[in-house]
N, C-alpha and C positions, 0 to 999 in steps of 0.2 A: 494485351496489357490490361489490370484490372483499372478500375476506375471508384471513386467515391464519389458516390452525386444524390441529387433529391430527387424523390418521388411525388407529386402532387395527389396531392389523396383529401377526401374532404367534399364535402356541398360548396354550393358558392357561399361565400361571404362566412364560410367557415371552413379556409381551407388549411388543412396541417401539412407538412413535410416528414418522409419516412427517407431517413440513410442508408443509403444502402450501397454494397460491395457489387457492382458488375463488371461486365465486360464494354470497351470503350464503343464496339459495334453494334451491343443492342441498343435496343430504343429508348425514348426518355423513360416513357413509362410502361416498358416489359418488364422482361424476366430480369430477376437478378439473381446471385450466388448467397446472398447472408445479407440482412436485415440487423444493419446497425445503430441504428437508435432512430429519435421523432423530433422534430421542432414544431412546435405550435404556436407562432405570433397572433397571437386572441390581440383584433385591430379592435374589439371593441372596452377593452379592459385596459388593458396597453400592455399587458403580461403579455412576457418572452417564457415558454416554455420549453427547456432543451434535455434531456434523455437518451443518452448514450451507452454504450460497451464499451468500457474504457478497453480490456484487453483485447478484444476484436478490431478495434481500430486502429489502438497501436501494431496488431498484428500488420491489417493492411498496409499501412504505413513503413511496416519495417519491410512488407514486401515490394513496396517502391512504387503503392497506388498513387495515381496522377486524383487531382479534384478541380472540381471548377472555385471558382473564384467566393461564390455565394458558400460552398462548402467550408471554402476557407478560412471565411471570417465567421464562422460557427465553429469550426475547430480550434482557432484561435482564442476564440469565445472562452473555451471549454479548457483552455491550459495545456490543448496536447500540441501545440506547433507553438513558434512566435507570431507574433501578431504581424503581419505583414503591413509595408509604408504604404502611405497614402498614393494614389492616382496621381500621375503628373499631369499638372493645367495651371492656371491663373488659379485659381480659390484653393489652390494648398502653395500655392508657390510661399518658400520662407517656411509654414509652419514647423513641415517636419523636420530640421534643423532646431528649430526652437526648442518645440518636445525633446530633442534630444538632449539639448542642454539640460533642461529642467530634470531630465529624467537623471541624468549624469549627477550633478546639484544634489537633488535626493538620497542617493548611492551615498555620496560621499556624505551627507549628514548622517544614516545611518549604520555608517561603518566606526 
């Protein structure tokens, strides 16, 4: 089954991420099938960098690629999933209900 994950590429203390299309079997940083976009968190700027193939990755996607979690919230990032809830523990307990209201509130003021 394909998979959508990051590849670490980069010097130290300047390291980017390359997206890319593999298989769930190969390794972090082997071979993969299709090079779909780059993130570059520049730690010392505080710029988020993200560059993407919109229709590559929707294609992945529509083929029923699994991603890890870190993926996730870059895809999310980027408008092609919803943004997935928070982690359950004590320091969200309540929020995400909140947000939800708020975000509902919103809706109905702009309708």
């Amino acid at each position: 089954p394909p998979k959508i994950r990051q590849q670490v590429v980069g010097t130290k203390g300047r390291r980017f991420f390359k997206l890319v299309a593999c298989n769930q079997k190969d390794k972090q940083n082997g071979k993969h099938m299709e090079v779909l976009g780059s993130y570059a968190p520049k730690a010392r700027s505080n710029v988020k960098e993200l560059r993407l193939r919109f229709s590559r990755v929707k294609f992945w996607l529509g083929v029923g690629a699994a991603f890890s979690p870190g993926t996730r919230q870059l895809l999310a990032l980027a408008g092609l999933i919803p943004t997935p809830p928070p982690l359950f523990g004590w320091r969200t307990k309540g929020h995400y209900d909140a947000l939800q209201k708020v975000l509902e509130k919103r809706q109905a003021v702009h309708e």
